[in-house]
C-alpha atoms as a printed R data frame, in Angstrom:
    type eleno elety resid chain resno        x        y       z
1   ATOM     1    CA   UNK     A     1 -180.783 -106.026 154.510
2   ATOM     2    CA   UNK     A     2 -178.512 -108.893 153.673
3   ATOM     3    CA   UNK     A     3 -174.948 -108.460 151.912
4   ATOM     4    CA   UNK     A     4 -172.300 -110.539 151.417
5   ATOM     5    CA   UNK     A     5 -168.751 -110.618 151.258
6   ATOM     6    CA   UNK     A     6 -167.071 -110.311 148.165
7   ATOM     7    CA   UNK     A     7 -163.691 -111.134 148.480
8   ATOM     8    CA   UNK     A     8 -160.648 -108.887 148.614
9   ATOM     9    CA   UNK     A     9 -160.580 -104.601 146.886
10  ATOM    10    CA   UNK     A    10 -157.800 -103.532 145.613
11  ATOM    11    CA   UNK     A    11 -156.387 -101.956 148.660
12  ATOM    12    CA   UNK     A    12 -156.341 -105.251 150.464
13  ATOM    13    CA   UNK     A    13 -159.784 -104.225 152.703
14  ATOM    14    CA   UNK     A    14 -163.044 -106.647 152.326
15  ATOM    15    CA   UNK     A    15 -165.574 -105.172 149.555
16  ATOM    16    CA   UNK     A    16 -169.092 -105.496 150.976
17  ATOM    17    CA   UNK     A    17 -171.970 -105.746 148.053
18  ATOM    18    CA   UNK     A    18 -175.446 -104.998 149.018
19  ATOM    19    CA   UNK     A    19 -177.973 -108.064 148.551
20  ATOM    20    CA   UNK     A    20 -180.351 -106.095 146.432
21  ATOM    21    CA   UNK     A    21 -180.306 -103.881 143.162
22  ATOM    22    CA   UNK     A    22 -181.893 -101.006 145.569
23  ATOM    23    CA   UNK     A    23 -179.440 -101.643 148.433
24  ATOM    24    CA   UNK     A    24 -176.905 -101.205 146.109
25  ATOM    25    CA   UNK     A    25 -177.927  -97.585 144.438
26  ATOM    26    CA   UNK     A    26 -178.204  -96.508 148.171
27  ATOM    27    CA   UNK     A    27 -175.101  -97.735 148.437
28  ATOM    28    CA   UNK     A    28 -173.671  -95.708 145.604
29  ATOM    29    CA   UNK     A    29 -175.728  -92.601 146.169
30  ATOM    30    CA   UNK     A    30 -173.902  -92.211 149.822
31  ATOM    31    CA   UNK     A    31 -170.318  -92.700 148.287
32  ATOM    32    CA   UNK     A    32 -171.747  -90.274 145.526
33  ATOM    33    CA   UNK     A    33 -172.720  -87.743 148.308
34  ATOM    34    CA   UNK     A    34 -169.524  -88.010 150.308
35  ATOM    35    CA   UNK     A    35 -167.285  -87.469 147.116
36  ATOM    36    CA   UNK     A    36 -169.552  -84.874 146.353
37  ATOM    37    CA   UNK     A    37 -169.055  -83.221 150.088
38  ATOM    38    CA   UNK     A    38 -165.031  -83.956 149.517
39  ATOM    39    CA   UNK     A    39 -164.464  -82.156 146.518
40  ATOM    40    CA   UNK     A    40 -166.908  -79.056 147.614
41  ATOM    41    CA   UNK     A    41 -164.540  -78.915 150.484
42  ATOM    42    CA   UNK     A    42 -161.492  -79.061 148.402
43  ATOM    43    CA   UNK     A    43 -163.319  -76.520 146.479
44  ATOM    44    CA   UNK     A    44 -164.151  -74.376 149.078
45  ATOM    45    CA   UNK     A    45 -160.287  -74.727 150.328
46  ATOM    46    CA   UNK     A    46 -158.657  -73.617 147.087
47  ATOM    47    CA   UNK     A    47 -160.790  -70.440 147.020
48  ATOM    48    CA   UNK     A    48 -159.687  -69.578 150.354
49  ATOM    49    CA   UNK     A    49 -156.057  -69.649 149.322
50  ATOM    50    CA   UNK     A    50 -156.313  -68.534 145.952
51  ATOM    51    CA   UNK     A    51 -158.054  -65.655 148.007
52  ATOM    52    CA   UNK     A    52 -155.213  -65.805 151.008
53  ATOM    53    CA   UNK     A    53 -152.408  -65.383 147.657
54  ATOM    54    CA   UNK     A    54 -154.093  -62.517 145.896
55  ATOM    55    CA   UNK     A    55 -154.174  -60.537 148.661
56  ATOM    56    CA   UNK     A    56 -150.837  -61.023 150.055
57  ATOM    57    CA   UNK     A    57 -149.802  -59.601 146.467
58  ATOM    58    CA   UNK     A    58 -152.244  -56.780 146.685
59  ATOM    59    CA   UNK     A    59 -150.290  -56.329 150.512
60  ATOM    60    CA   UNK     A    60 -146.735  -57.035 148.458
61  ATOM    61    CA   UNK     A    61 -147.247  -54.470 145.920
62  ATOM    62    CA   UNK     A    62 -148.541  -51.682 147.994
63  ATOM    63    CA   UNK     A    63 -145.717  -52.209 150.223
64  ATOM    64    CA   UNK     A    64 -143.648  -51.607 147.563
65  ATOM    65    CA   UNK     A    65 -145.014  -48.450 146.019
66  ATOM    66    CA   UNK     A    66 -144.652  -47.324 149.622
67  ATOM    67    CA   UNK     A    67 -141.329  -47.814 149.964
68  ATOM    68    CA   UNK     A    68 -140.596  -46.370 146.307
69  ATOM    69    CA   UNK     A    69 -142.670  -43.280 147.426
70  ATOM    70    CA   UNK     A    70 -140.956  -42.832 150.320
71  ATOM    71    CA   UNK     A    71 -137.516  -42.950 148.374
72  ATOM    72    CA   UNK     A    72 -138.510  -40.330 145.885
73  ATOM    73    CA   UNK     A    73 -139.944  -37.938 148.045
74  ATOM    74    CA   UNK     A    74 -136.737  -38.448 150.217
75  ATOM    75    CA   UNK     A    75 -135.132  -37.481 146.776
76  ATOM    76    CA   UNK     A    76 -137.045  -34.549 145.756
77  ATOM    77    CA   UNK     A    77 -136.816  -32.745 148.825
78  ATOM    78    CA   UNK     A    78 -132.582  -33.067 148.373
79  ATOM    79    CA   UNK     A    79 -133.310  -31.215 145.210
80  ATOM    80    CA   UNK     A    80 -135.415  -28.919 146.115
81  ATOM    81    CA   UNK     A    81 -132.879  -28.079 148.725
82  ATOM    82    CA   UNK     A    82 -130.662  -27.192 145.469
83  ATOM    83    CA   UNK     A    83 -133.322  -25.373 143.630
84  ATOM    84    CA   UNK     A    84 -133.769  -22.825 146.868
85  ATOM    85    CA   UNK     A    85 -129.801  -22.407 146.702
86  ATOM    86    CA   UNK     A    86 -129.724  -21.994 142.651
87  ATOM    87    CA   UNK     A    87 -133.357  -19.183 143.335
88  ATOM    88    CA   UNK     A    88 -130.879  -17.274 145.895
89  ATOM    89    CA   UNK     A    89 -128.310  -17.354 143.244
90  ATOM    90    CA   UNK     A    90 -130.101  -16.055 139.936
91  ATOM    91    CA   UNK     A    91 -131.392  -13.516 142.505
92  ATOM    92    CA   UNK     A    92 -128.282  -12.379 143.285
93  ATOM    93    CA   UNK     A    93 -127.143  -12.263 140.071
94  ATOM    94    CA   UNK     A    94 -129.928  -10.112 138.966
95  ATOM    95    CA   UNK     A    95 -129.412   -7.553 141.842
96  ATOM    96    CA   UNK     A    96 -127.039   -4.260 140.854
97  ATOM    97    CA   UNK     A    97 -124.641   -5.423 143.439
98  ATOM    98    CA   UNK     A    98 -122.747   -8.349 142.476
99  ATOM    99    CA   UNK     A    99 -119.563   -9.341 144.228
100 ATOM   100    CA   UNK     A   100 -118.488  -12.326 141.692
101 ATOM   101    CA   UNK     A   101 -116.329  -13.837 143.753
102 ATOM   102    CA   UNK     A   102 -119.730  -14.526 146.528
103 ATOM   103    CA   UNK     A   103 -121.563  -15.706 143.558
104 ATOM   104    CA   UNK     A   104 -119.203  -18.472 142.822
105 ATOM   105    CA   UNK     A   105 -118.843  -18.944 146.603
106 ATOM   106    CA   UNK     A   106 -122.710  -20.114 146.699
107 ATOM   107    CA   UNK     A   107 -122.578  -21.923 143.106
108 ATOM   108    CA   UNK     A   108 -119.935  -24.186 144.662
109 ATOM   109    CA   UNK     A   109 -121.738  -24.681 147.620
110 ATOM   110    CA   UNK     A   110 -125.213  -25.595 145.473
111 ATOM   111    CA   UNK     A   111 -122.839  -27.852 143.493
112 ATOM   112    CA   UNK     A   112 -121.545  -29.464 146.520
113 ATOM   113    CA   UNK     A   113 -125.018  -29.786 148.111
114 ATOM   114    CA   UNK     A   114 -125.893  -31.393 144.974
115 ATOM   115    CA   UNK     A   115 -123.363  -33.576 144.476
116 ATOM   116    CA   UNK     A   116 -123.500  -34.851 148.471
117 ATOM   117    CA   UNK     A   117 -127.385  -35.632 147.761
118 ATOM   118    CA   UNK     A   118 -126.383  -37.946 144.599
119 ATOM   119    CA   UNK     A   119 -123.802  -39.523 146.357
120 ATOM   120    CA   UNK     A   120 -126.089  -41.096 148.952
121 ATOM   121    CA   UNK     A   121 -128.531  -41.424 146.811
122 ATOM   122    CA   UNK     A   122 -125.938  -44.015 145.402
123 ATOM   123    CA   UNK     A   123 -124.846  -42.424 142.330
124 ATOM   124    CA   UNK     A   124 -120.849  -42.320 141.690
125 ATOM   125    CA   UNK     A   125 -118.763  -40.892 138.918
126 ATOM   126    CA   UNK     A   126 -117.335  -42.777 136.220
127 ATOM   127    CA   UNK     A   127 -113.451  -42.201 136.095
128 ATOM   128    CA   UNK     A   128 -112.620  -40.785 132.526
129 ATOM   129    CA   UNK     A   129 -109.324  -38.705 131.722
130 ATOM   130    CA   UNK     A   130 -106.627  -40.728 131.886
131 ATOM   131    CA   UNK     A   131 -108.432  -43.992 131.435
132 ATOM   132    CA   UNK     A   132 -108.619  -47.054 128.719
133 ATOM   133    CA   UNK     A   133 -111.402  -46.310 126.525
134 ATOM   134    CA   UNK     A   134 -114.260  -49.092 127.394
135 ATOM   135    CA   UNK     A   135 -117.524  -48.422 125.284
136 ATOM   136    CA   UNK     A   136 -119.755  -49.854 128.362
137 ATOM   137    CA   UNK     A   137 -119.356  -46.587 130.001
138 ATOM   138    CA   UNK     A   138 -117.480  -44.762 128.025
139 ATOM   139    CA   UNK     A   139 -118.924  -43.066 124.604
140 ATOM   140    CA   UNK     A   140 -116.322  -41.514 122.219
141 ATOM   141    CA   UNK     A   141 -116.896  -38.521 120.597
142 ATOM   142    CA   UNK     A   142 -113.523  -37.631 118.785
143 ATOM   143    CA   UNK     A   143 -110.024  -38.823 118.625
144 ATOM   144    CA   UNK     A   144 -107.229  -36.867 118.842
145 ATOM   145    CA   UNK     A   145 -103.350  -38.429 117.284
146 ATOM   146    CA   UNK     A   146 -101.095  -38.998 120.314
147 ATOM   147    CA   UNK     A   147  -98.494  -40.343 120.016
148 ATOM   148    CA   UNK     A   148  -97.035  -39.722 123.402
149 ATOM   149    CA   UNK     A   149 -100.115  -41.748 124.527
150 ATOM   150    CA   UNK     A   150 -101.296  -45.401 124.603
151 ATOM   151    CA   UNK     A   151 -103.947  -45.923 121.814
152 ATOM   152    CA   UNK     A   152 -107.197  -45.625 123.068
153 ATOM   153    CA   UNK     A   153 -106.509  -43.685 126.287
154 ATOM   154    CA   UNK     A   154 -108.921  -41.370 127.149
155 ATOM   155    CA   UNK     A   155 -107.487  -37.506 126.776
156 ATOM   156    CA   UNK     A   156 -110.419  -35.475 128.036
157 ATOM   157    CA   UNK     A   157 -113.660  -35.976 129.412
158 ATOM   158    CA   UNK     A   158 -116.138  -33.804 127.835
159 ATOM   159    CA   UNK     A   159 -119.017  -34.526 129.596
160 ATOM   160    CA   UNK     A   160 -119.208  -36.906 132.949
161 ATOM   161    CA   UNK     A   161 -120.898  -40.055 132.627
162 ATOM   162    CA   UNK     A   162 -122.493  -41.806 136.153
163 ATOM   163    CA   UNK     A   163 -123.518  -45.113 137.156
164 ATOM   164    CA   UNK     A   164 -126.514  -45.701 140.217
165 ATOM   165    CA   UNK     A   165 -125.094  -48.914 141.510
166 ATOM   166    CA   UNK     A   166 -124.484  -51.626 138.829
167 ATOM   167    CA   UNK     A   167 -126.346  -49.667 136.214
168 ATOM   168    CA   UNK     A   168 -125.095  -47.481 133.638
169 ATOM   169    CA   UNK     A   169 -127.256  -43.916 134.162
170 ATOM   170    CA   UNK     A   170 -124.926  -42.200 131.448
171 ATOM   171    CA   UNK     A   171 -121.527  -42.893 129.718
172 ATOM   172    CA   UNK     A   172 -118.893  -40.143 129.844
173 ATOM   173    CA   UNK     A   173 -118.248  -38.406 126.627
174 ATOM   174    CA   UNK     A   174 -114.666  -38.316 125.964
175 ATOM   175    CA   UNK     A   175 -112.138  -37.745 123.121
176 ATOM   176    CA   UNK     A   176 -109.222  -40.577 122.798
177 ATOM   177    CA   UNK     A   177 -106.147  -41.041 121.862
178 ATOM   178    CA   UNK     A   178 -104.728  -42.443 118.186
179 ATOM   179    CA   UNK     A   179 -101.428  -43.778 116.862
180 ATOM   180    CA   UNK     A   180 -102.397  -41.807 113.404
């Protein structure tokens, strides 16, 4: 097999050419069959970690349905700790002996007990009565004319509005206060 030099490639290294026409398609069959090899590796290396990716999402996502299942159950037993407490009371209140005064004792306690458990659940009132009307948490209903009061400030609170963190859960209802 004879070959000779020709000259410089591109990359600066010496380009050998095969003497003959069939030393020259062996030539190109090799470089054909180690490209070949290269890109089934390549091939073979993006399926592993498109494979390695989809399953660290399946992992991701399960991890959080977990964790969102864990928080609601935490939150349903709270309330069902509030639905025993309301049973006891309608009980009560059916039975021929009913001492008012014990049955508000227990509906303040349920309401406590239910307020404590949306409290750490990270729910917080929205201050209302007394307040600047602000229609991002605030929803009027009526207006009352005041005019010992500020235009726009909030007279009553007719129903309490709540926020869970950041987010508005629901706006108080409230009546304000007019010049006219």
């Amino acid at each position: 097999m004879e070959t000779t030099i020709d000259g410089n490639g591109a990359d600066g290294a010496e380009v050998v050419v095969p003497a003959t026409p069939e030393e020259h398609i062996a030539h190109l069959e090799a470089e054909l069959a180690a490209a070949r090899d290269l890109a089934a590796k390549a091939e073979k290396d993006v399926l592993y970690v498109r494979a390695d990716f989809e399953n660290s999402r399946k992992r991701l996502q399960q991890s959080y349905s977990d964790q969102a299942r864990r928080q609601q159950k935490g939150l349903l037993g709270k309330m069902l700790a509030v639905l025993d407490n309301l049973d006891r009371a309608v009980a009560y209140g059916e039975s021929s002996a009913v001492d008012a005064e014990r049955m508000m004792q227990g509906v303040r306690l349920t309401h406590s007990l239910l307020r404590d458990a949306l409290v750490a659940e990270g729910v917080k009132e929205i201050a209302a009565t007394g307040e600047m009307f602000d229609p991002a948490v605030h929803e009027a209903i009526a207006s009352e004319v005041a005019p010992d009061r500020p235009d726009g400030q909030i007279i009553a609170e007719l129903q309490r509005g709540y926020r869970f963190g950041d987010e508005l859960l629901r706006p108080s209802l409230v009546r304000v206060a007019t010049r006219e």
